[in-house]
N, C-alpha and C positions, 0 to 999 in steps of 0.2 A: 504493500500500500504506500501510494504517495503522502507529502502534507496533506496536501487538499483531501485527500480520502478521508487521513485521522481527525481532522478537523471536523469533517463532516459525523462522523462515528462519536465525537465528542457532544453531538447536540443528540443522540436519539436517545430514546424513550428510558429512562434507568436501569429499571428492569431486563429489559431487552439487551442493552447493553452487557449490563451484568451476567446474562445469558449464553452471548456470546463467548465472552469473554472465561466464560465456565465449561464449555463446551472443548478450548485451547486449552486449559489446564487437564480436565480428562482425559484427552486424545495422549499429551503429554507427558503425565504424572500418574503416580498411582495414589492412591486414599494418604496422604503423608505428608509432613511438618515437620522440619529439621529445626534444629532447637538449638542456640548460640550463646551465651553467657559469656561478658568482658570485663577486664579489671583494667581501671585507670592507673597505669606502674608507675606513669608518672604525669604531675595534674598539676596545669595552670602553667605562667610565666612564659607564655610561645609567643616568640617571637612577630610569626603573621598578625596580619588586621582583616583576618575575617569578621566578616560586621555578625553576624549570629552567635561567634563563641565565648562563652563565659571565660575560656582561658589566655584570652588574649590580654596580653602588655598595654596592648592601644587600646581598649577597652578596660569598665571597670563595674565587672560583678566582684559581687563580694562571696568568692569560694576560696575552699581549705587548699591551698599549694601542698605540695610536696616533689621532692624526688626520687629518685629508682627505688621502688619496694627491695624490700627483701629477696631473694629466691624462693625463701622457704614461704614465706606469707603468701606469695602470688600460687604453688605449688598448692598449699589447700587451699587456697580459693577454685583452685580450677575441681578438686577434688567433691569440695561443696557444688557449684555447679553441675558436676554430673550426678552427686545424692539428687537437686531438683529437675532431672531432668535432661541436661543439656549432655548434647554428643559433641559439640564442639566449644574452643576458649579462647578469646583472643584477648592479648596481649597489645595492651595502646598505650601508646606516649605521646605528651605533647610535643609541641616543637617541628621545627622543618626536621631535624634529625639526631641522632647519637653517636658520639665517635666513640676512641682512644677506649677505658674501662671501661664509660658507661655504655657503650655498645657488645664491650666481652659481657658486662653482667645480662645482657638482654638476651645472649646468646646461652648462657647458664640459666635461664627463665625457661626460653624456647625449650630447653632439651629437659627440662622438668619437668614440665607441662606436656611434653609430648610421651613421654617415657611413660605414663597415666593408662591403664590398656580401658580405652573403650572413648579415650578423649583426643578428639584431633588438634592440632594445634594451629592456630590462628594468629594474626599480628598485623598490627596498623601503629607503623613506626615512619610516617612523614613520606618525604618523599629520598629515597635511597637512590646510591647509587649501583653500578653494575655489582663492583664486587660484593657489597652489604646485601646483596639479595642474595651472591650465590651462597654466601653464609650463611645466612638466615634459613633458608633449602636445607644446606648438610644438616643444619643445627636440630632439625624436622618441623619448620612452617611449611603447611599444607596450602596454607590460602592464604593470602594477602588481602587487607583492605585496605584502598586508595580511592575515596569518593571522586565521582567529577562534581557533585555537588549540584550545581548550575549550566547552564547554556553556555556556550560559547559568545550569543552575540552580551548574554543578562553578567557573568562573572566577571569584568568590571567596576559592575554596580558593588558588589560581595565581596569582593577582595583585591589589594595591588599590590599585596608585598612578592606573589606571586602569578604566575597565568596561568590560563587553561591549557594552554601545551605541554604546563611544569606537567600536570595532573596524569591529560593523555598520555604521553609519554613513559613516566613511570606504570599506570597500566601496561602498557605495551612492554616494559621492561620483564614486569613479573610473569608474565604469560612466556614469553620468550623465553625465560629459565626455569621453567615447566613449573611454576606455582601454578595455581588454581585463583584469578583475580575477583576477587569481590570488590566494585565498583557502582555504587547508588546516588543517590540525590536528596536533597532537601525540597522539598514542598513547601510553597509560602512565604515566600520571602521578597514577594511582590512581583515574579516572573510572568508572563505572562503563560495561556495557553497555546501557541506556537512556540515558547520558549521548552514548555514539557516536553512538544513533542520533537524537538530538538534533541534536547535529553534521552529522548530514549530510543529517536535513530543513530545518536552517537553509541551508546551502550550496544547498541546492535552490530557495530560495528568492530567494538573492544568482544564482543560475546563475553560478557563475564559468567562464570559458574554462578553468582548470587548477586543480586540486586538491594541491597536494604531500602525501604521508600521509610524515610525521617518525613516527620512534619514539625515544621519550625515551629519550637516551644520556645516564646519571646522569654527571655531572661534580664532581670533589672543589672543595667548596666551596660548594656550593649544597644548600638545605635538599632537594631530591628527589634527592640523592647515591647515597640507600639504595633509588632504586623500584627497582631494577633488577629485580626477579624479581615487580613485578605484574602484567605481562600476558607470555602467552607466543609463542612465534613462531604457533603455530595461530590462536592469540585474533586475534593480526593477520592472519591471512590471513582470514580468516572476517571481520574489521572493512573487510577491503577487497572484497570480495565484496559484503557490503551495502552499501559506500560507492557500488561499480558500477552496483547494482541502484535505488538510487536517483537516482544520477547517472547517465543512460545516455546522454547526450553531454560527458560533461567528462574532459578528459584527467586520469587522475589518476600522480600524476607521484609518483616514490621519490625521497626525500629524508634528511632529516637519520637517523642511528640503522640504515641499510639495512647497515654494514659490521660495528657491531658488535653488532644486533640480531638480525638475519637469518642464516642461513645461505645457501650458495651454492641446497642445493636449494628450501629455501622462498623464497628471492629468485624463483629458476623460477616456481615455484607462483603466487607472484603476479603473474607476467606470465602465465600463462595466466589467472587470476581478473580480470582488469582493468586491471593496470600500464602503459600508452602513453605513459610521460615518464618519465624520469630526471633527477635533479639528477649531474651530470657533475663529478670532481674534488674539491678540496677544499672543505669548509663552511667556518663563520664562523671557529672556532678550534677545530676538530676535523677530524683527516684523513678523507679520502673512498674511494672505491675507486679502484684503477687502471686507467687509463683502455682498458688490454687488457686485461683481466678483465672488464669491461663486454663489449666491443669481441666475446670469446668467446661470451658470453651470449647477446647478441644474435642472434650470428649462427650459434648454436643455435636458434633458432626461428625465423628468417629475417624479421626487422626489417629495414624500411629504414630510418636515420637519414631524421629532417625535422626 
């Protein structure tokens, strides 16, 4: 399908849509909800000026900083994570990246977290270069998260300490040395709808294994504080419809903004339209849903955790 087609698919009937859109996930998936739980190892003080994130320098939320956890602390975190549930753990830090120790201790994290038998290991450490990737592979990261976040023509608007090429490119990096790229988007942040479906003929393009769809949770202290009321819970459901519709093998996975964005029933809504992944627990420095409130949902449409 062209723009102009998704454009068009963006105005029909909800329902129907949502139908559609259920139809590409059957043909595609089987009855299943892959389940992801992350620890922030290391939180606040980054350098970028993305206008949404509570951890930016240029910005001023008022959150708990820290640097590199522990090995061992991140190690049962992932262990807790899979008691609730999750098959997979990622591992985030802020910042554009980690060198010198702080990147050996990250690599002592990875191989912790991965060594776990029934837990893959995940990581979203900035943006790396060639050799920090092949390390992070031997180390055992499965999957890589690198958001494109935004549009090519909207990321501008969002961010200049960096570009949208830094972003593509790093995708392109991780795939290249056989990671598995996990690359999604934020919703709401005053994009428009050609800007979505920008987003997710570029992801079509990157083909990631997993998609997370975040909806912008306005945080006091950052200049997008006030989007709260630019897109509405419809608009997202209808944004992930067409995300399905153009993705029809990529898990696309609920993410940041699902507790205070969503309601219970449109959360529904979007596991019939497309939803096959969850981000599980708590986000970076925003609380998550609970892990029996999930656990119900689920098992109102009869998901199997994978």
């Amino acid at each position: 399908m062209d723009k102009n087609e998704l454009l068009e698919l963006y105005n029909y009937d909800l329902e129907k849509l949502v139908s559609i859109a259920e139809k590409v996930t059957r043909k595609n998936f089987k009855n299943e909800i892959e389940v992801c739980s992350i620890i922030s190892a290391k939180t606040g003080r980054c350098g970028e000026n993305c206008k949404y994130c509570s951890q930016s320098v240029h910005n001023h939320a008022e959150i708990h900083c820290h640097s590199l956890l522990d090995v061992e602390e991140v190690r049962k975190a992932a262990l807790k994570a899979k008691e609730n549930g999750a098959s997979r753990f990622c591992i985030v830090t802020s910042g554009r990246s980690e060198a010198g120790d702080d990147f050996k201790k990250i690599l002592e994290m990875i191989k912790a977290v991965a060594s776990i038998d029934g837990i893959h290991c995940c990581a979203s450490l900035g943006l790396l270069n060639e050799e920090q990737i092949k390390q992070i592979k031997e180390a055992g990261v499965e999957r890589f998260n690198h958001n494109i976040n935004t549009s090519q023509n909207y990321h501008k608007n969002i961010c200049t300490t960096h570009n949208y090429e830094d972003r593509i490119n790093t995708v392109k990096m991780i795939t290249k040395n056989g990671i598995e790229a996990c690359s999604g988007v934020i919703l709401g942040m005053g994009e428009s709808r050609e800007d979505r479906i920008d987003m997710a003929l570029a992801l079509k393009e990157l083909k990631p294994k997993t998609v997370p769809i975040n909806v912008l949770n306005p945080i006091k202290g950052t200049p997008l504080e006030c989007f709260e009321d630019k897109i509405t819970e419809e608009e997202v459901i209808r944004t992930i419809c067409i995300f399905r519709i153009v993705l029809p093998n990529a898990i696309l996975r609920y993410a940041g903004g699902r507790k205070t964005r969503l309601s219970k029933e449109m959360q529904e809504l979007g596991l019939r339209a497309g939803i096959n992944g969850i981000l599980a627990g708590d986000y970076l420095t925003t609380s998550g849903v609970n892990a029996k409130e999930d656990e119900e949902m689920l098992k109102k449409f009869g998901l199997e955790l994978v």
